[in-house]
VOGU-3710 file (C-alpha; in Angstrom, 3 decimals, decimal comma):
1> xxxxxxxxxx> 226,999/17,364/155,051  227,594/17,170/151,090  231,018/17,592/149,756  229,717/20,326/147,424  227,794/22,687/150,280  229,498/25,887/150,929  229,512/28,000/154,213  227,734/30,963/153,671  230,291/34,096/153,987  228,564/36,295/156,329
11> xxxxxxxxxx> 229,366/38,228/159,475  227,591/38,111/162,717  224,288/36,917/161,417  221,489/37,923/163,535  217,613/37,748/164,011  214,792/35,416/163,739  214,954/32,674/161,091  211,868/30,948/160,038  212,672/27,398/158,039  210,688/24,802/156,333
21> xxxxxxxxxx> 211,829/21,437/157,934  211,767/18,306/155,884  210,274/14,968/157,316  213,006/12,085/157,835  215,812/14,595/160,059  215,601/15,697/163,613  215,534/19,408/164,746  219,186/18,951/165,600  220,117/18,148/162,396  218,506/21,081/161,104
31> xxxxxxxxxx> 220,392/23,358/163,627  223,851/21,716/163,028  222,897/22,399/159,290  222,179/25,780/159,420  225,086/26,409/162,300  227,253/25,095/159,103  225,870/27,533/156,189  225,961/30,400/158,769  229,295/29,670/160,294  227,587/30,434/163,823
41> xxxxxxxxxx> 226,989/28,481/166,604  224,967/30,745/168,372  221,541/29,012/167,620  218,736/28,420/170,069  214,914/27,382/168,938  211,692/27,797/170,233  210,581/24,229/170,224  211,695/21,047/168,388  209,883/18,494/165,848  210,087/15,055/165,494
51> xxxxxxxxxx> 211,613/13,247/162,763  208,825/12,207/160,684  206,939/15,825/161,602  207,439/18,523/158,808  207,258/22,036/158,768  207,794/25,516/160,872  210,860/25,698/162,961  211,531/29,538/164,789  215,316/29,663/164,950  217,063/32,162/166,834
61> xxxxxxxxxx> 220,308/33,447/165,381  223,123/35,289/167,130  222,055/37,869/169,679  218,420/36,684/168,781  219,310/33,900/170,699  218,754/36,407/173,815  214,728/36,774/173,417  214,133/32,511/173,072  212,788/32,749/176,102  210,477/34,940/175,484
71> xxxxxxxxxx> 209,323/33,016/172,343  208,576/29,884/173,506  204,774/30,009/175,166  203,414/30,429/172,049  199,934/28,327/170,692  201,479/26,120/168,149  198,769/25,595/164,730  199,272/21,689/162,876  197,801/19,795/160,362  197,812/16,039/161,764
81> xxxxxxxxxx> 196,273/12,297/160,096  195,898/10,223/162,982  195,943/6,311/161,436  193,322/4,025/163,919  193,448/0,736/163,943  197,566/0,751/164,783  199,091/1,374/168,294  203,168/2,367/168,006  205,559/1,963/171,246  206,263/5,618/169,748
91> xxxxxxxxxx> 202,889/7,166/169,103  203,267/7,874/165,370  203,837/5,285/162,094  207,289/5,077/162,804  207,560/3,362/165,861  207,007/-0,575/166,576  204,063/-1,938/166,171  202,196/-3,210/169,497  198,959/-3,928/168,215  196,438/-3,836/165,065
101> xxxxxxxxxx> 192,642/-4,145/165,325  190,350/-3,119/162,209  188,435/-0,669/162,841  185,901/-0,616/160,292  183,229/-0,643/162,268  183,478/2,605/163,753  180,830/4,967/162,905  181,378/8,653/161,564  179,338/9,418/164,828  181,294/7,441/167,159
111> xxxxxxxxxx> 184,399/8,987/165,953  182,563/11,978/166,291  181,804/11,751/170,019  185,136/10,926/170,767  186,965/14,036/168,765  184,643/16,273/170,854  186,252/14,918/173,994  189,671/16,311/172,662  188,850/20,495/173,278  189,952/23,113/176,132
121> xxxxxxxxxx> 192,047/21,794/179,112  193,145/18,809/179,868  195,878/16,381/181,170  198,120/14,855/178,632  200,493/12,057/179,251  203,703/12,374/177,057  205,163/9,874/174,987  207,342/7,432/176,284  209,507/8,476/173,260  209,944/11,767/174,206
131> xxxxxxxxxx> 212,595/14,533/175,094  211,562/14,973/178,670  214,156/14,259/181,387  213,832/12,278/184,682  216,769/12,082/186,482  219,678/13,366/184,387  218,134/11,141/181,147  215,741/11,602/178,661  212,780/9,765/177,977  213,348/8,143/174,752
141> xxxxxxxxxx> 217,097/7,190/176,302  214,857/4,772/178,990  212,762/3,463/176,067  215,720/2,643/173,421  217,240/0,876/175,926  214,892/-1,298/177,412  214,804/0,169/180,899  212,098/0,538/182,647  210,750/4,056/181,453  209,786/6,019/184,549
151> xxxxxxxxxx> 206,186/7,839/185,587  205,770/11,174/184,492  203,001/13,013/186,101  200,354/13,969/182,601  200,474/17,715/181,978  198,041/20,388/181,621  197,490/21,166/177,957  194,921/22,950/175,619  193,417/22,091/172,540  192,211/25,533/171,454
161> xxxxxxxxxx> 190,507/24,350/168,124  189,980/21,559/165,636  189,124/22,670/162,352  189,043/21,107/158,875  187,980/17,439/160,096  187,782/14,634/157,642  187,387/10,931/157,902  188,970/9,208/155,058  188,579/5,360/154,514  190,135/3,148/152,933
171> xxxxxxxxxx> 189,869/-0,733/152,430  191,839/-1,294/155,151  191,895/1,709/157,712  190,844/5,011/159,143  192,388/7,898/158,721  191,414/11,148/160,725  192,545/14,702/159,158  192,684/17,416/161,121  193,825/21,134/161,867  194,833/21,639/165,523
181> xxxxxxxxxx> 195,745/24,983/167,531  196,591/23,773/170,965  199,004/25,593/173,832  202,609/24,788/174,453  203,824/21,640/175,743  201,350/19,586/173,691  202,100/16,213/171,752  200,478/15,272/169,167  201,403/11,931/169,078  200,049/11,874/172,408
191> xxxxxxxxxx> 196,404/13,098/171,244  196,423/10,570/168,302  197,288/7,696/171,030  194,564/8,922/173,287  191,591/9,432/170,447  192,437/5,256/169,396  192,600/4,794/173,263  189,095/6,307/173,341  187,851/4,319/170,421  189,150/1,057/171,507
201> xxxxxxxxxx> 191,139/0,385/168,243  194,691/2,265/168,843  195,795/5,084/167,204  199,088/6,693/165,758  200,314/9,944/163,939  201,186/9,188/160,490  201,871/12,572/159,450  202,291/16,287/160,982  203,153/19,639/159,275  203,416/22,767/161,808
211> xxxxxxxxxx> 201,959/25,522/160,266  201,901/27,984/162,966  204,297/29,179/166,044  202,221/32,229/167,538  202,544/35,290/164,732  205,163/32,992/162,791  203,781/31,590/159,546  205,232/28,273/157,634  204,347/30,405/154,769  207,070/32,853/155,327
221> xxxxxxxxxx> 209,656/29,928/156,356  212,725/28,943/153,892  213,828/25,917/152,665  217,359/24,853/153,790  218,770/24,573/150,139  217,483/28,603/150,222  219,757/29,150/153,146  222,551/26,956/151,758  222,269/29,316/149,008  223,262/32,423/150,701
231> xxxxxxxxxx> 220,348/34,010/151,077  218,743/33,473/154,842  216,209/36,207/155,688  216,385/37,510/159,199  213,433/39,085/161,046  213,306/41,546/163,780  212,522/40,061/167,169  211,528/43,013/168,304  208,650/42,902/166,184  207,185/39,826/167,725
241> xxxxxxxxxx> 207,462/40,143/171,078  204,305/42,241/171,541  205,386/43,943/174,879  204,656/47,231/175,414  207,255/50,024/175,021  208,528/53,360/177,325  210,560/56,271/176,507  213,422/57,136/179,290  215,199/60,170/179,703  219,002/60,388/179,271
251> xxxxxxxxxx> 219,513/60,078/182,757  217,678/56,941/183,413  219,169/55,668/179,873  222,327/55,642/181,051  221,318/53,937/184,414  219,316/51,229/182,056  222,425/50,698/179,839  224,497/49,982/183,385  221,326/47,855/184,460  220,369/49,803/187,379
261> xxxxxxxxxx> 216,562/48,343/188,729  213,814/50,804/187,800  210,980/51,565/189,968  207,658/50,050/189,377  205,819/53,052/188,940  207,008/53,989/185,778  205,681/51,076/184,123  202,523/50,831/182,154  202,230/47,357/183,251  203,881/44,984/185,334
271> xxxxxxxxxx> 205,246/42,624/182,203  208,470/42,392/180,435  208,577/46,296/178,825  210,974/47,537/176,059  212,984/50,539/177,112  213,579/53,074/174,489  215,755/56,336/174,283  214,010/59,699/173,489  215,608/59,249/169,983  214,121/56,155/169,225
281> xxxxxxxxxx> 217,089/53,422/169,973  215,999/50,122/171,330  218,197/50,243/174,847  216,818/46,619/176,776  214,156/44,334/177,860  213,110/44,956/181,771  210,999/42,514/183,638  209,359/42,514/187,096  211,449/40,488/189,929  210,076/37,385/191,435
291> xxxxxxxxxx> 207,367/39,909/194,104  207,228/42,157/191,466  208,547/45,126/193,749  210,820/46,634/190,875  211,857/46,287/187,379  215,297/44,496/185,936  217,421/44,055/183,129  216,545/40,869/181,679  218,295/41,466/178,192  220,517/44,001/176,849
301> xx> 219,834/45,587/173,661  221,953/48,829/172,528
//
């Protein structure tokens, strides 16, 4: 932290905070960062990026922190370049390099062939580098320090679409651009190892911008110098959650506001449901119990 950034002066901030993260930090940095300007620490997010990745990061600030679990299933949207010819211990340009092979003789159409392999569902092995933990420690923590890094079972992912495909080359390598929408729980890193698996030459990310988090946009995110300069702009997470909405009585507002379980039956659907007083006040969020034979509090709103 610079000796000439100032603490923003503002109470209680709240709501959904969309920023622009620059490549070279971690997403922990940026949190600690904006924890600092906002004099908060109540921060959660809705999914990390690595260091060398730029772009959207979905913060939730103060009692926003309350709906990151409902935030966090959302298709993610990136624009990737996937360098063959180079194999990483980390997946992406950053990491040490385990192999090189030239891969100048790959056809367009070979590439080709093999890209078409990489849509719907599938099983994805992380990266050893990675935030997933096995017993007590993360991955990356094994990896780092030269311990064996244990087997984790490859995970069901989708790669919805892959749009705006290039194949630029250069004197010396490959490099594959893409636009990729793909479910939650997907690495990228991971699909760049795999495609230079698949074309027998290795493969790496050497660059990554998130563009999309569900309905969030990096076009509406801030930069942190914006929020260092006082002016962070909050959005509603009510507005995002797309859940449907009931009107209670003042009766059965009071009982929500105590958290009293509400019959099924006056439910729409069986899904997390915003309760709302006859005047219009936001009261909670309910959601069905684990055989879905009633209706609980799962946060508190008014």
């Amino acid at each position: 932290m610079g000796k000439n950034q100032q603490p923003i002066d503002k109470a209680s901030p709240d709501g959904i905070l969309l920023i622009d993260k620059p490549s070279g930090v971690t997403s922990h940095d940026v949190v600690q960062k904006i924890r600092f300007f906002l004099q908060t620490h109540s921060i959660g997010h809705t999914g990390t990026l690595d260091p060398l990745a730029t772009g959207l990061l979905v913060l939730c600030v103060g009692k926003a922190t309350k709906f990151v679990k409902f935030l966090t299933n959302h298709d993610k949207s990136y624009q990737a370049d996937i360098l063959l010819g180079i194999q990483t211990d980390t997946d992406d340009i950053t990491g040490k390099v385990l192999k090189k092979t030239d891969p100048s003789q790959l056809s367009d159409e070979k590439i080709l062939s093999v890209i078409h392999r990489f849509y719907g569902n599938m099983k994805q092995t992380p990266p050893a580098y990675s935030a997933i933990k096995v017993d007590g420690k993360k991955l990356y923590q094994y990896a780092r320090n030269e311990q064996q890094i244990p087997i984790v079972e490859p995970r069901e992912i989708e790669i919805k679409s892959i749009s705006d495909f290039s194949i630029v080359r250069s004197t010396t390598d490959i490099t594959l651009k893409m636009t990729l929408l793909v479910s939650k729980g997907t690495y990228i890193r991971a699909i760049a190892r795999d495609i230079g698996e698949y074309l027998h030459v290795g493969g790496c990310l050497k660059q990554l911008v998130r563009m999309q988090v569900g309905e969030f946009n990096l076009k509406d995110a801030q930069s942190l110098d914006e929020i260092e300069r006082g002016n962070p702009q909050f959005l509603n997470p009510l507005s995002f959650l797309g859940f449907p909405r009931i009107t209670v009585d003042d009766v059965w507002g009071k009982k929500v506001m105590n958290g009293v379980k509400m019959p099924i039956a006056m439910f729409q659907e069986i899904t997390p449901t915003i309760i709302e007083s006859r005047e219009g006040d936001v009261l909670a969020v309910y959601e069905p119990d684990e055989n879905q034979t009633y209706m609980r509090m799962s946060v508190k709103i008014a």
